[in-house]
N, C-alpha and C positions, 0 to 999 in steps of 0.2 A: 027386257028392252029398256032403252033408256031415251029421256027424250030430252033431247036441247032445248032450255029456256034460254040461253045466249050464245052462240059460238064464239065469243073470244076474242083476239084480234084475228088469227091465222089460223084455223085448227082442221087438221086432215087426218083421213085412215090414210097407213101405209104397215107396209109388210116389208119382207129385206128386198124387194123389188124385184124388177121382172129384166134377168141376165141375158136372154137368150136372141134378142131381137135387134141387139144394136146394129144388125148389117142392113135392118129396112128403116134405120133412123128412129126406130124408137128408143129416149131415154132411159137409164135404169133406174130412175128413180128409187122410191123406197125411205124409210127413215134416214134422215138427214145425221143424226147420232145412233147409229148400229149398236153401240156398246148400250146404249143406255134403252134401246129398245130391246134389246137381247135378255137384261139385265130383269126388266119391266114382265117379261112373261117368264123368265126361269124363275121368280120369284114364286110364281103362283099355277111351277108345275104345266105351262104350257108349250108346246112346239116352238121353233125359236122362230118358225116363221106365222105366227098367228098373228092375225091384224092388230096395230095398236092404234091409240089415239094421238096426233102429234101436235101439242101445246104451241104454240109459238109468241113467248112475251105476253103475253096478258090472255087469260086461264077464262077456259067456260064454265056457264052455268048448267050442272044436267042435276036430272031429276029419275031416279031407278023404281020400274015399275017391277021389278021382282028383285030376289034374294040376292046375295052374288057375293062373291070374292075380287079383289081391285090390287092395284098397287100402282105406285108411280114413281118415275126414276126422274134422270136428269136435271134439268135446272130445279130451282127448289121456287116455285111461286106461289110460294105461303097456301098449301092447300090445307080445305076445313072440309066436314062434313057436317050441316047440321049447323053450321057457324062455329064448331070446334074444331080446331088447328089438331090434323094429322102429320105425320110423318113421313117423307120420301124415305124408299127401300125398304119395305115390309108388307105384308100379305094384309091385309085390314079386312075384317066382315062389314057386309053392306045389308040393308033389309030392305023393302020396299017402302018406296015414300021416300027414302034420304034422299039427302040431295049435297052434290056436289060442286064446290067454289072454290076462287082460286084468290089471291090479293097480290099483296107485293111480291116483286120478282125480288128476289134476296142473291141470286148468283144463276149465270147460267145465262140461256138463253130461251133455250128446247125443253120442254117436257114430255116425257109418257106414259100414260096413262093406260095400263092394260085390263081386262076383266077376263075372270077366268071361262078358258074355251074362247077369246077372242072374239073380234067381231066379225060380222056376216055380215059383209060389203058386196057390189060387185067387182067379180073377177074377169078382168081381161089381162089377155095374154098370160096367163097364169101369176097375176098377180093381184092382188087389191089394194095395191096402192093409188092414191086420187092423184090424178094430172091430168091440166085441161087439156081439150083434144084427144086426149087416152079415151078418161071414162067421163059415164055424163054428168057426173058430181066432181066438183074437183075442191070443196072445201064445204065446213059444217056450214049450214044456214038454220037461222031461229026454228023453232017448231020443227024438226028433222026429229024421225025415231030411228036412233040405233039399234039393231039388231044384235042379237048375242048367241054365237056358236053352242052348237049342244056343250053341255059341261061334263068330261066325266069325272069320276071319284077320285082321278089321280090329279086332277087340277084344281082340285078344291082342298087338296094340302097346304098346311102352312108352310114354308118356307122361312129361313133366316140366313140370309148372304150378310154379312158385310162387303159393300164393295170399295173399290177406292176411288171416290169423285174427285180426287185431285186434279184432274185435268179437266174441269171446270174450268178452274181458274189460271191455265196453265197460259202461258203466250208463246215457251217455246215450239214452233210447228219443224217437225222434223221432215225431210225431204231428201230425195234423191237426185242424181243429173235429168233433166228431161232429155229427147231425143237430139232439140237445138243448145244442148248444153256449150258445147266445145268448140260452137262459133262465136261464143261473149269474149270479149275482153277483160285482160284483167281488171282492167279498169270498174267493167261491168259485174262480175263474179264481185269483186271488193263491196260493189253498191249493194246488191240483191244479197249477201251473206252478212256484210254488218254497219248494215242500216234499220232501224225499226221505222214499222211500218206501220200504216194505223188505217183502221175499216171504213171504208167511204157510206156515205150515205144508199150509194146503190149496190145493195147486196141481196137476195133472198136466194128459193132453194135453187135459182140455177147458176149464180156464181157472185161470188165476189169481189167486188175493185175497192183496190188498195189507194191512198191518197196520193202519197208519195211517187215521184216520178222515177225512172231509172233512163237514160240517155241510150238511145236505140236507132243504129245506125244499121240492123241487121235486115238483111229483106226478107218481104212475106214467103213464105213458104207453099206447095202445092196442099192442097186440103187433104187432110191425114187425119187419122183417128185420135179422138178426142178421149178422155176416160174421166170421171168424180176425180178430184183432186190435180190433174193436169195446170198449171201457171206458165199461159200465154202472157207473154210479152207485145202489146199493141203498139202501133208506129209511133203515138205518142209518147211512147214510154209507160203506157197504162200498167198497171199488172192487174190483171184479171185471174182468179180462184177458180174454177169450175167447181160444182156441186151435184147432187146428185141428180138432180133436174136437165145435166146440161145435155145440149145437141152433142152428136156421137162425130161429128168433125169438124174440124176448124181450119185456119190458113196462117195464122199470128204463130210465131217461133213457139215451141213449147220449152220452156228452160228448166221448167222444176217439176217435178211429179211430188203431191205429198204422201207421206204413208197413209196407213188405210185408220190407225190410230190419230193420225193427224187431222184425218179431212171430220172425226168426230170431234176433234177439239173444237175445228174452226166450227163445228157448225153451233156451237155454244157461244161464239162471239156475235158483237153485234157494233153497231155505229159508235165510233171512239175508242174503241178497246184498242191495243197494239199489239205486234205479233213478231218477232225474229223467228229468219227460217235459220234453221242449224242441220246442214248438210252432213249425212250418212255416207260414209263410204264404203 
């Protein structure tokens, strides 16, 4: 078990989410960077869908009441154990009593933090991922005890990935046509392809708005399926990111779909970073 002496700024269990229910409106939530939660349990030999911890900008304090195996991926925000400074991407031993912290964010945005056999959250809708109105916890609070999955002997191997975090720091977001692709103008396509763009103040896990405007003479559209990474164009000229958080449809033109590679990048971004989309054909 492990138990929260601070949760952090943001910090939630998710799993790769729950796929099956977007026709009754529920989100697919789930890790906001897939690759680096994927990354976070192969390292330590667990199922790719075993719950992990999700870091978000400034790192918890927890305190482990038994033995354990850990690892954490994604942004790198300066984690210690014990007040010594660990490494992101590798299998690290845990004993009882350590205790785990976080300091300066050094790149990134998102962290994950796995422990082997995962954690024992509740599952709804066949998933454990936390989202308010899903489940009755939707983010760590002080004094919370984590739960920890039976462990077997194949998750308690070490591991050594080298992975490539490059797209951390990456800005180019690659993208497809959206469905309202081919009603922009060229005018518009010229805006949305080479313009940079930069993270507004209002962004978390259910979407992103960009600062910059793009000039939108298009009308709303009938409410149609929504997806993570989908870029609605709002009458404003908004552009709006969807995340994995987001409502499953919307009525705002959809012009860009990002890839599935892409919507991990964005989710390592955060307020002032920029970003060019560079369109896939």
């Amino acid at each position: 078990m492990i138990k929260v002496l601070h949760p952090g700024f943001y910090s939630t269990i998710q799993d790769i989410g729950r796929k099956e229910f977007q026709h009754l409106g529920v989100p697919i939530s789930g890790a906001m960077d897939l690759e680096a939660s994927k990354m976070a349990n192969a390292l330590l030999g667990n199922d790719v869908d075993c719950a992990v911890l999700e870091i978000t900008m400034v790192g918890p304090k927890l305190e482990f009441t038994c033995d354990t195996v850990i690892s954490i991926t994604g942004a790198n925000i300066s984690p210690k154990i014990n007040g010594a400074a660990i490494n992101n991407n590798t299998a690290i031993n845990i004993r009882k009593g350590d205790v785990l912290s976080f300091g300066k964010l050094n790149n990134g945005f998102r962290s994950y933090f796995a422990v082997s056999g995962g954690f024992k959250a509740e599952s709804v809708l066949n998933s454990r991922s936390m989202y308010k109105g899903v489940t009755q916890v939707f983010r760590l609070q002080k004094g919370d005890l984590l739960e920890i999955e039976h462990q077997t002997s194949s998750s308690r191997k070490h591991a050594y990935i080298k992975p490539n975090m490059s797209y951390l720091d990456n800005h180019i977001i690659r993208v497809y046509k959206g469905p309202e692709f081919e009603n922009l103008s060229h005018a518009q396509i010229d805006a949305l392809l080479n313009k940079e763009f930069t993270i507004s103040n209002n962004n978390n896990r259910m979407a992103y708005q960009l600062e910059e405007l793009v000039i939108n003479d298009l009308n709303d559209i009938i409410t149609s399926l929504v997806l993570p990474g989908t870029v609605q164009l709002t009458p404003s000229g908004r552009l709006i990111i969807l995340m994995r958080d987001c409502q499953t449809t919307g009525g705002y033109p959809r012009v860009l779909q990002l890839s599935e590679s892409s919507i991990n990048t964005m989710a390592q971004k955060f307020i002032g970073n920029s970003i060019i989309f560079d369109l896939v054909d």
